[in-house]
Legacy VTK file of the C-alpha trace (Angstrom):
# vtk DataFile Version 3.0
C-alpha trace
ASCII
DATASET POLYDATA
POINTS 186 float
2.665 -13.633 -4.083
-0.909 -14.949 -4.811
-2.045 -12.442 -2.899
-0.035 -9.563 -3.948
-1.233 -10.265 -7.643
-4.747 -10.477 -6.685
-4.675 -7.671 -4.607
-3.041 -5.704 -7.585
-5.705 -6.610 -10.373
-8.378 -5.938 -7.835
-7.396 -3.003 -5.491
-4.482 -1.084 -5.893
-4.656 0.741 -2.386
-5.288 -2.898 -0.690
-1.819 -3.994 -2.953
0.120 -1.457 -1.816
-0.904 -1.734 2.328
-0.105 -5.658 1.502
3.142 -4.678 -0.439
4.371 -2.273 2.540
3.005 -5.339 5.450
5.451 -7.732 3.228
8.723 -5.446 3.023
8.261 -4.920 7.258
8.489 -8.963 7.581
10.970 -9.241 5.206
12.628 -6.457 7.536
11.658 -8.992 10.936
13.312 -11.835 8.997
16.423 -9.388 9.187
16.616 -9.707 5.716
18.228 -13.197 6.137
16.688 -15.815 3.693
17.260 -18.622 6.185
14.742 -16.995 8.167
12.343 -16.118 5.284
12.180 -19.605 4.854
11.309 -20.702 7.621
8.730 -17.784 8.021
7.208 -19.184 5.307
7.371 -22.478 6.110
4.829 -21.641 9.051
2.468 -19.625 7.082
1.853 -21.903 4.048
3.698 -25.153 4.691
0.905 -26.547 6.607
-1.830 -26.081 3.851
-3.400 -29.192 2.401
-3.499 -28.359 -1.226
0.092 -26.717 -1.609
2.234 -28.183 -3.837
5.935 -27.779 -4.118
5.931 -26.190 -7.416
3.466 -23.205 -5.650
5.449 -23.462 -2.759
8.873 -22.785 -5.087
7.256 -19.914 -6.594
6.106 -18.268 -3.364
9.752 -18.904 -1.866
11.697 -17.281 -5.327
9.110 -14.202 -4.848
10.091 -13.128 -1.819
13.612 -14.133 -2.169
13.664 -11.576 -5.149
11.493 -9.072 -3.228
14.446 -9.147 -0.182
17.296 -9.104 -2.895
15.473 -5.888 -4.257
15.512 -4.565 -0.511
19.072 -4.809 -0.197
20.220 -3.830 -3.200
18.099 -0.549 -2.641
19.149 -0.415 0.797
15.821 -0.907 2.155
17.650 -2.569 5.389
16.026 -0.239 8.165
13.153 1.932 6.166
11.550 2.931 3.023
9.924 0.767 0.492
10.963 -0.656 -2.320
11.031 1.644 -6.040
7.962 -0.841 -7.170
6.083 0.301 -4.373
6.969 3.978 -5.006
5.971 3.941 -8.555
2.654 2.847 -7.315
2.451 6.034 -4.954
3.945 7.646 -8.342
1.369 6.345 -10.665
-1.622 7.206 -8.395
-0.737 10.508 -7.193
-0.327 11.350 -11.269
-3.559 10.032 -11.595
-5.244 11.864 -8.700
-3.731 15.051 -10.051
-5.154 14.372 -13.192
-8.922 13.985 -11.919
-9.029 16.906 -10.149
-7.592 18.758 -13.312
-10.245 17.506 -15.013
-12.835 18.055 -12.379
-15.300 16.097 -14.323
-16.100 13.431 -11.303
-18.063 15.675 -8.794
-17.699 12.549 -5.987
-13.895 12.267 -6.288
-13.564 15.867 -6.016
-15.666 16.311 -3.073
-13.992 13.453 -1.062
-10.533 14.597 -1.675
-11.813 17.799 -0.160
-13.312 16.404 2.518
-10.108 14.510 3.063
-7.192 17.678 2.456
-7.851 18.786 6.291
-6.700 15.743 7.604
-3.975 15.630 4.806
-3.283 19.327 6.009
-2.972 18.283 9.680
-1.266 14.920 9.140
1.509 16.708 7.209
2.288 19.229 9.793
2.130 16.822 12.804
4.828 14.867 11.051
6.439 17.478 9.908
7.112 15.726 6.059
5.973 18.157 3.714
8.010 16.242 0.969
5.177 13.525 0.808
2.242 13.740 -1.362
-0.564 13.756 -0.233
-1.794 10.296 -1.791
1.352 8.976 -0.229
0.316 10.413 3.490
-3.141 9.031 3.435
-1.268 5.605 2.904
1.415 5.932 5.627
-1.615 7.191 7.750
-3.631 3.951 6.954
-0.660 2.092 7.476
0.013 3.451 10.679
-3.342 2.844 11.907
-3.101 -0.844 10.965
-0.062 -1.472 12.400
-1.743 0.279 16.098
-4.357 -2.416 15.090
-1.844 -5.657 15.116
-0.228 -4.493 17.791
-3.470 -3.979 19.796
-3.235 -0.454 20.796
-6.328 2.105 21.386
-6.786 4.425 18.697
-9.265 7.710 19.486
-12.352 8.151 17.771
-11.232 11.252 16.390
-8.454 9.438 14.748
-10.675 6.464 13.716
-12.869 9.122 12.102
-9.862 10.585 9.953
-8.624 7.502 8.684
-12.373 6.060 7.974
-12.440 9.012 5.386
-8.982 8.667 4.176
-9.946 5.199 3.135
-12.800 6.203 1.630
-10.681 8.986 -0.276
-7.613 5.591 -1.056
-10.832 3.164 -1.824
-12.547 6.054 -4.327
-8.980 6.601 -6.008
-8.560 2.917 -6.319
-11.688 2.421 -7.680
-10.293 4.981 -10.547
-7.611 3.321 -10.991
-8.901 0.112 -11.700
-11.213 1.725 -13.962
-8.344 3.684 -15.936
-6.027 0.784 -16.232
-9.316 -1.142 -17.642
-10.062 1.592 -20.565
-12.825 2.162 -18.496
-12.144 5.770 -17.509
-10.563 8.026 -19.868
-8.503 11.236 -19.056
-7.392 13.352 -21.650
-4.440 15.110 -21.240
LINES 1 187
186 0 1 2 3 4 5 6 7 8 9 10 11 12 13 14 15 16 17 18 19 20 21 22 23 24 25 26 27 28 29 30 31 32 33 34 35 36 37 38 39 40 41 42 43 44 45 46 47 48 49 50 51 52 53 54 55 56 57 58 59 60 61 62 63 64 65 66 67 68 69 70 71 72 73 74 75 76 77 78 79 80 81 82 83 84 85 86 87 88 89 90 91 92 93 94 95 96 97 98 99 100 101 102 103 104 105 106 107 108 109 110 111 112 113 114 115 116 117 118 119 120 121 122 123 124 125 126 127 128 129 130 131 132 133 134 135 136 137 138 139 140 141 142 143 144 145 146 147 148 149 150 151 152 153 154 155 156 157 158 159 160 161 162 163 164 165 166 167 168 169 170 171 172 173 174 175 176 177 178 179 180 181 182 183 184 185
C-alpha cells in the first residue's frame, strides 16, 4: 500500500508493474484472506518500526484489493478495472502526444519502439491490446522470467530495454501532465 501510493505519485509505469505483481499474489494466496494474512505477516510483521495501526491499514488494503478481484472475477486472469483505467488513461495520453507531435523525443522513441510492438502483437496473436498495454505485459513478462530465474536472449533483452525506455518516457509525461506541467490541447 505504501508502496503502491508512492509508486503512483512518482512513476506510473513502475505503479502499474507493482499493481499487476500484487493482483498475481493475491492470486497465490488463492484469493483466501486467511492466507493473505499470513503472507503478510512474513513480509512486514517482522519490521522494527511497524505499528499496528500501519499494519491494519496495509491488511484492509489488500483485503479490499482481493474483494475487488472477486467481485470482478479476477480469480484466474486479468487485472483489476483500476489497473485498466491506468492502461486507459495512458494510452489516451500517448495518443494525444503523438497527435500533437510537438515532443520530437517521444515521437521518435515510440517509433523506435512500434517494431517490437508490431512483432509482439503478432507472436501473441492479441491484436485487441494497445499498444501501451503490450509494452507492459511484455515488461511484465520479462520480469516474471527474471523471478523465476530463467535465461532471456539478448535480442529479447534488447526489445524490452527500449520498451522501457518508451513506458519510462511516457511516464515521465504523465507525471508531468497530471502536475500542470505539460499541457495538451485538445
Amino acid at each position: 500500500m505504501i508502496i503502491a501510493l508512492q509508486k503512483k505519485k512518482e512513476n506510473i509505469a513502475e505503479y502499474l508493474i507493482y499493481m499487476w505483481q500484487v493482483e498475481d499474489l493475491l492470486r497465490a494466496c488463492q484469493l483466501d484472506e486467511s492466507k493473505i494474512d499470513l503472507m503478510l505477516d512474513a513480509r512486514f510483521g517482522h519490521l522494527p518500526d511497524m505499528t499496528d495501526e500501519q499494519m491494519g491499514r496495509i491488511r484492509q488494503w489488500y483485503h479490499q484489493l482481493n474483494q475487488m478481484m472477486l467481485s470482478e472475477g479476477k480469480r484466474e486472469s486479468g487485472h483489476l478495472q483500476i489497473n485498466d483505467n491506468v492502461i486507459i488513461e495512458l494510452t489516451d495520453l500517448h495518443l494525444r502526444l503523438l497527435k500533437h507531435g510537438q515532443d520530437a523525443i517521444y515521437t521518435s522513441c515510440y517509433y523506435s519502439t512500434l517494431p517490437i510492438i508490431v512483432e509482439l502483437r503478432s507472436k501473441s496473436g492479441e491484436d485487441k491490446k494497445g499498444e501501451v498495454e503490450t509494452c507492459f505485459t511484455a515488461l511484465y513478462g520479462k520480469l516474471l522470467l527474471h523471478l523465476q530465474g530463467k535465461e532471456v536472449s539478448n535480442e529479447t533483452t534488447l526489445a524490452m530495454n527500449q520498451i522501457s525506455k518508451f513506458l519510462a518516457l511516457l511516464a515521465e509525461k504523465y507525471r508531468l501532465y497530471k502536475s500542470g506541467e505539460l499541457e495538451l490541447d485538445d
